[in-house]
C-alpha positions in Angstrom: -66.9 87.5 -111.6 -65.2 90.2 -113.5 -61.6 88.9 -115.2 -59.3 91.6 -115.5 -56.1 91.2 -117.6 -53.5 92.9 -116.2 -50.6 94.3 -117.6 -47.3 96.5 -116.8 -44.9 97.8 -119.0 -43.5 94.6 -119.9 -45.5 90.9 -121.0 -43.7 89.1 -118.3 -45.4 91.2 -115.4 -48.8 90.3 -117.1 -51.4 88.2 -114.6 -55.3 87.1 -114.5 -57.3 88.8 -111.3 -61.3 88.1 -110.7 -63.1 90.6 -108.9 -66.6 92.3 -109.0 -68.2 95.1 -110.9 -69.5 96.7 -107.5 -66.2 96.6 -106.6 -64.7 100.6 -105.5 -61.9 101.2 -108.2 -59.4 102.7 -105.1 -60.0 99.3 -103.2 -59.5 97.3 -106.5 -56.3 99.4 -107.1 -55.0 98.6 -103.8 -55.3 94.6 -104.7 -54.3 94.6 -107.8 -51.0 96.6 -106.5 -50.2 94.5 -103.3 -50.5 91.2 -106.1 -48.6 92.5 -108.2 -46.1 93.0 -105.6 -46.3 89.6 -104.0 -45.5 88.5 -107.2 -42.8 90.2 -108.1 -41.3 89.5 -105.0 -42.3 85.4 -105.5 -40.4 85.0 -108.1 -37.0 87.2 -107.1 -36.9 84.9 -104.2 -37.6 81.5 -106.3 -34.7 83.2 -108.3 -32.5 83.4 -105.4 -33.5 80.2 -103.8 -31.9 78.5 -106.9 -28.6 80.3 -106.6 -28.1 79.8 -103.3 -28.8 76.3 -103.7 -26.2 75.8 -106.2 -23.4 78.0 -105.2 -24.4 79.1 -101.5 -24.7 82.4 -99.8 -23.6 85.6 -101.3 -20.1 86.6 -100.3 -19.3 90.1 -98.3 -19.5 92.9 -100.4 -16.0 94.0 -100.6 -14.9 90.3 -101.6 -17.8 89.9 -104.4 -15.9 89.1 -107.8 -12.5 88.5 -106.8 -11.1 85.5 -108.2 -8.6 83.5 -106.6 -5.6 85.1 -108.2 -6.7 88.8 -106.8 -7.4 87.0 -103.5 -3.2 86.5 -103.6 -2.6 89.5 -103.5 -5.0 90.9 -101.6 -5.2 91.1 -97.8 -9.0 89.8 -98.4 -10.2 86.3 -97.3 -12.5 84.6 -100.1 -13.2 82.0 -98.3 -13.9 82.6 -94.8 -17.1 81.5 -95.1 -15.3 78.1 -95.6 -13.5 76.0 -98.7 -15.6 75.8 -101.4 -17.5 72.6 -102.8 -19.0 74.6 -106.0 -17.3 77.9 -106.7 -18.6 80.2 -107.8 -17.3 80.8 -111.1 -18.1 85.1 -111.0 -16.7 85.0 -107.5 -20.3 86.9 -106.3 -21.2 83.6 -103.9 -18.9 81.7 -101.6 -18.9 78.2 -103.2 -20.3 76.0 -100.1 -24.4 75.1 -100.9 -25.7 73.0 -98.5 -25.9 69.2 -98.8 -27.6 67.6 -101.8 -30.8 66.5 -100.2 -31.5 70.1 -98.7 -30.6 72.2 -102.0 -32.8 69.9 -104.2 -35.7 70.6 -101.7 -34.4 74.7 -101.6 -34.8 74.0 -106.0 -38.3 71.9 -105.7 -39.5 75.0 -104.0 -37.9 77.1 -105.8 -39.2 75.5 -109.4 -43.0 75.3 -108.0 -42.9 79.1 -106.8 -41.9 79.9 -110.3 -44.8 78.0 -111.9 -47.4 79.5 -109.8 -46.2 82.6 -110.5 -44.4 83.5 -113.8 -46.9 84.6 -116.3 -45.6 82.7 -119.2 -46.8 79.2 -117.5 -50.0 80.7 -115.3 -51.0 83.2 -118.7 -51.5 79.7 -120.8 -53.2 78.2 -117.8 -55.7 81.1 -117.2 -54.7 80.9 -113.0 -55.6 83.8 -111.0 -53.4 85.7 -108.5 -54.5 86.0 -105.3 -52.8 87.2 -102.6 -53.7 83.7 -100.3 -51.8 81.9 -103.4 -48.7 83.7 -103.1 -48.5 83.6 -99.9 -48.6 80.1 -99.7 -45.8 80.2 -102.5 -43.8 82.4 -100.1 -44.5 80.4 -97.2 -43.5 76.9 -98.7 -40.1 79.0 -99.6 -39.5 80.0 -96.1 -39.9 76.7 -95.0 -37.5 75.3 -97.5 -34.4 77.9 -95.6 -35.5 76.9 -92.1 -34.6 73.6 -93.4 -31.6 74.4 -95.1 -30.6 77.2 -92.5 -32.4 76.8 -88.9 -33.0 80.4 -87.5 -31.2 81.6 -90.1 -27.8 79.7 -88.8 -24.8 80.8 -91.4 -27.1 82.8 -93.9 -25.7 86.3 -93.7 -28.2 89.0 -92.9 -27.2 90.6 -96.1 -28.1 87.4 -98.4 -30.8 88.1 -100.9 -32.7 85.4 -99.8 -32.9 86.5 -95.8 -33.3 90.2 -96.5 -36.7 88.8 -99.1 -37.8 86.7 -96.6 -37.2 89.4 -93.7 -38.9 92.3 -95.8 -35.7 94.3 -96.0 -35.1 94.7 -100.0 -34.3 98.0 -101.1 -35.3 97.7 -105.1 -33.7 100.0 -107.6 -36.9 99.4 -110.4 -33.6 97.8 -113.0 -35.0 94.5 -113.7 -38.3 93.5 -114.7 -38.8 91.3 -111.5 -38.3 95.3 -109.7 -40.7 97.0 -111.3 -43.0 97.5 -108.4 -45.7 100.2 -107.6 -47.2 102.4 -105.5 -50.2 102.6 -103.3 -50.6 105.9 -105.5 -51.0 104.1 -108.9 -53.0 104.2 -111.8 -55.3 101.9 -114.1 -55.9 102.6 -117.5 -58.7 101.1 -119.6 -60.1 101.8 -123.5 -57.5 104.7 -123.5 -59.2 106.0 -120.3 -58.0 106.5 -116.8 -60.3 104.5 -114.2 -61.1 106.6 -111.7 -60.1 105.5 -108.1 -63.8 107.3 -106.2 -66.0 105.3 -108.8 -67.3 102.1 -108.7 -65.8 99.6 -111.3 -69.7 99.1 -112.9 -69.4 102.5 -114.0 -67.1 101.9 -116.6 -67.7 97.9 -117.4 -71.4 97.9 -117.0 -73.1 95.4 -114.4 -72.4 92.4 -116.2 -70.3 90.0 -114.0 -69.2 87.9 -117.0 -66.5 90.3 -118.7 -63.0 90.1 -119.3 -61.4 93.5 -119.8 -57.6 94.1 -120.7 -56.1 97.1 -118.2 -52.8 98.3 -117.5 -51.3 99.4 -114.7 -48.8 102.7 -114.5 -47.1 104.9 -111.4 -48.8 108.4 -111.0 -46.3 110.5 -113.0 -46.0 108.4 -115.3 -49.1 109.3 -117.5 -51.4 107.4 -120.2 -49.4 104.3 -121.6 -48.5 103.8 -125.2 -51.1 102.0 -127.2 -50.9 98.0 -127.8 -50.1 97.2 -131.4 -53.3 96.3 -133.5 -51.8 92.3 -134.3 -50.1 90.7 -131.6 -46.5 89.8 -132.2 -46.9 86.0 -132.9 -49.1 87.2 -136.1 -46.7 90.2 -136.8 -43.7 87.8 -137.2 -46.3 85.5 -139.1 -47.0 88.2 -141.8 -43.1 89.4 -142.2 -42.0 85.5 -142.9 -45.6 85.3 -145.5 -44.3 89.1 -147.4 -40.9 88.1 -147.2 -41.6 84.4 -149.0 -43.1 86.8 -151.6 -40.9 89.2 -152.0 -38.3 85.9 -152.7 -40.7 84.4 -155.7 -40.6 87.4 -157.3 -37.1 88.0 -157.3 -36.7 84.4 -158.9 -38.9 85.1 -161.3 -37.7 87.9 -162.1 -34.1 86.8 -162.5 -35.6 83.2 -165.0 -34.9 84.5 -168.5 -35.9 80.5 -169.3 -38.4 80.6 -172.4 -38.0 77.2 -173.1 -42.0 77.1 -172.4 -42.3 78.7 -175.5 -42.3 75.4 -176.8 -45.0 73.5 -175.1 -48.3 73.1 -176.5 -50.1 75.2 -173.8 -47.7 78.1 -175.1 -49.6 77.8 -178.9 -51.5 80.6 -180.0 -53.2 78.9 -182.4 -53.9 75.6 -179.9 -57.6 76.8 -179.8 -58.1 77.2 -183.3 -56.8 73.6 -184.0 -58.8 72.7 -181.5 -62.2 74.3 -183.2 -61.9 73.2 -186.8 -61.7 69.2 -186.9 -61.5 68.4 -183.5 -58.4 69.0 -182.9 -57.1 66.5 -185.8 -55.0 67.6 -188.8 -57.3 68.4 -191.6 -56.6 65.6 -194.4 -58.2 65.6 -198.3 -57.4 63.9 -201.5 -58.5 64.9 -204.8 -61.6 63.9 -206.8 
């Protein structure tokens, strides 16, 4: 199998995918974009899951960030979705999670979604997207708000959480965890865009053991910018070696100390005495 190492425009949108080299490039495309997706959209409902876990549904959108004191004098309930038992403390949720027991299974969820998912814990682990893994991921989640909200009892239709799990989110593309693509997209490999009507040998060869490092970019959005020759780890690596450096020298520079002067690796004339006699003083007496 064929290990592609995909990237977006940012490291934490970066995932491991195994496919074939006879695979079509168009039909590969269409994988990679619907995991990518999938993904995304794993771990902006783990991220959810956790909030409403600990401060409960989102409020109405006229009422979001009022604080209590703006509530006085405002003809605005805060808490008509009942008295709150966590508030909120930016006033965007309505305070009232639901009982211990059913928020810690709404974070377990929550927590193993994330590590299936986030690239920073499945990158290390080499794990492989698949589109059966996250759904499972998405799947265990769902379960987790029937439990904690039967039918969707008291979850407002405009809660992040019900509008993931009911395929209604409208994404802006302002967070990294909205950066999602089109059927329409482009791979990029070796500074060359894969072409979707050829086959995936074409450009790897027929070997099914490779590992090759593509990128992923909208249609407009043209050829992406070059990786850096060192990664970052061995960039910050080399500034804190060159900087160490640059400090010696400035400390040596700044010792006017010749006190060394003085020691006997500092004689001129150490190898001379050193010749003639051994090293000893040269002693005589007359006849």
């Amino acid at each position: 199998m064929v290990i592609l190492h995909v990237k977006r425009t940012e490291a934490k949108n970066e995932f491991l995918y195994e496919t074939t080299t006879a695979m079509e490039v168009g039909a590969l495309l269409a994988e990679l974009t619907e995991v990518h997706n999938m993904r995304l959209k794993v771990l902006r409902l783990a991220q959810y899951l956790k909030d409403l876990a600990t401060h409960g549904p989102i409020r109405p959108e006229e009422t979001r960030g009022l604080t209590d004191e703006t509530a006085k004098i405002s003809e605005l309930d805060i808490n008509a979705y009942g008295k709150p038992t966590n508030p909120d403390p930016h006033g965007y949720r309505t305070g009232c999670p639901p009982p211990p027991e059913t928020a810690a299974v709404l974070t377990r969820m929550a927590d193993e979604a994330e590590s299936g998912a986030k690239s920073t814990i499945c990158m290390p682990r080499k794990t492989f997207m698949t589109k059966d893994h996250l759904q499972v991921l998405l799947d265990n989640m769902r379960g987790a708000v029937m439990i904690a909200y039967p039918a969707y009892h008291r979850l407002p239709q405009y809660d992040p959480v019900r509008v993931e799990l009911e395929d209604q989110e409208e994404l802006d593309g302002r967070s990294d965890l909205q950066d999602v693509l089109e059927p329409d997209c482009q791979m990029w490999w070796a500074g060359k865009q894969v072409m979707r009507e050829k086959l995936l040998s074409e450009y790897v060869g027929r070997n099914e053991k490779t590992k090759i490092v593509c990128r992923l970019t909208s249609a407009n959005a043209g050829a992406p910018v070059r990786e850096p020759r060192i990664d970052e780890d061995t960039h910050k690596a080399m500034l804190s070696h060159y900087y160490k450096k640059q400090e010696e020298n400035k400390k040596l520079m700044e010792d006017n100390d010749d006190s060394y002067l003085e020691s006997s690796w500092a004689n001129p004339k150490a190898l001379k005495s050193a010749l003639v006699g051994g090293g000893k003083d040269i002693s005589w007496k007359p006849f």
